[in-house]
C-alpha positions as CSV (number, residue, x, y, z in Angstrom):
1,X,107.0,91.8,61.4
2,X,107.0,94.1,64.5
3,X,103.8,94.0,67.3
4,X,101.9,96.0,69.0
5,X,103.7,96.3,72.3
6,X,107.5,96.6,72.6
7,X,109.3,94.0,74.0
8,X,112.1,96.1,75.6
9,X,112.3,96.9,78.9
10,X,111.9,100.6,78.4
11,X,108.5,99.5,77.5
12,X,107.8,98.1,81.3
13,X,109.3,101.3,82.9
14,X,107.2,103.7,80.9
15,X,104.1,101.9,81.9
16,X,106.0,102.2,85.8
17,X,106.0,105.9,85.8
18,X,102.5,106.3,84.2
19,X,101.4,104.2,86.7
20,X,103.1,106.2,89.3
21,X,101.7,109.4,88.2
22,X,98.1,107.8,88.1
23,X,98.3,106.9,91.7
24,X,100.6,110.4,92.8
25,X,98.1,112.9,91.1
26,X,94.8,111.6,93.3
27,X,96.7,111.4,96.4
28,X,98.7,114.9,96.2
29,X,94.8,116.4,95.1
30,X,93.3,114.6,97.7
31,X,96.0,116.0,100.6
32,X,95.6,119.5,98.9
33,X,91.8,119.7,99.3
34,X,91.8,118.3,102.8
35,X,94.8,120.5,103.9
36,X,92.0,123.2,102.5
37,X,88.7,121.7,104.4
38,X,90.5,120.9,108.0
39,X,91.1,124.0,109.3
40,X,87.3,125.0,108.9
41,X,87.3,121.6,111.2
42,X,89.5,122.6,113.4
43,X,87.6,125.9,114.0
44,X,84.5,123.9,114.4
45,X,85.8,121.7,117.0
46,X,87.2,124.9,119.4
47,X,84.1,127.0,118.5
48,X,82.2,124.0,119.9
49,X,84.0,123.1,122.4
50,X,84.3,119.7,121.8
51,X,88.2,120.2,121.2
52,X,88.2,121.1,125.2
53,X,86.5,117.4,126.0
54,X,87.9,115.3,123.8
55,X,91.8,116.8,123.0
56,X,92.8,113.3,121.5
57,X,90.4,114.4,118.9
58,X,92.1,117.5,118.3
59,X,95.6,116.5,118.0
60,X,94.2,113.5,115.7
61,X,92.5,116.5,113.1
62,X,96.0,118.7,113.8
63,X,98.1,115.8,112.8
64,X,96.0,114.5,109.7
65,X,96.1,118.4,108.4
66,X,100.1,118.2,108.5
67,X,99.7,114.9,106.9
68,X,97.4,116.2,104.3
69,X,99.8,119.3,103.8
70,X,102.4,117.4,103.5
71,X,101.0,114.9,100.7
72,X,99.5,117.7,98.9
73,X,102.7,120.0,98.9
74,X,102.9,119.4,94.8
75,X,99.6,119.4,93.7
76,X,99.4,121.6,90.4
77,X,102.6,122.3,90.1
C-alpha cells in the first residue's frame, strides 16, 4: 500500500527549496522595485532640501537603495 506523502528524505528537502524560493522571490521583487522607487526619493530629498538639514536621513535612503540593489540583483532572471 504506498501513501500520499513520501517518507524519504528527499521528500523533506524538496519541500526546503520550494520553501526557499517562496520566501527568495518576494524579497529579490521587493529589493528590485525599491532599488526602482528610491532614487525618485533621493531626488526629492535634494530638490527639497531636506537632504541639507537632515544628512543622517540621506545616507539612511543611500544605504537602503544599495541594500535594495543588492537583494534585488536576481529578480527575473
Amino acid at each position: 500500500m504506498s501513501s500520499a506523502f513520501p517518507s524519504d528524505s528527499t521528500a523533506g528537502a524538496d519541500r526546503g527549496i520550494s520553501l526557499r524560493t517562496a520566501v527568495k522571490y518576494p524579497l529579490r521583487a521587493l529589493g528590485f522595485w525599491a532599488a526602482v522607487v528610491l532614487p525618485f526619493v533621493l531626488l526629492w530629498l535634494i530638490v527639497s532640501g531636506i537632504a541639507q538639514q537632515s544628512p543622517t536621513i540621506l545616507t539612511g535612503v543611500v544605504s537602503a537603495n544599495v541594500a535594495a540593489l543588492v537583494l534585488g540583483r536576481e529578480y527575473k532572471r
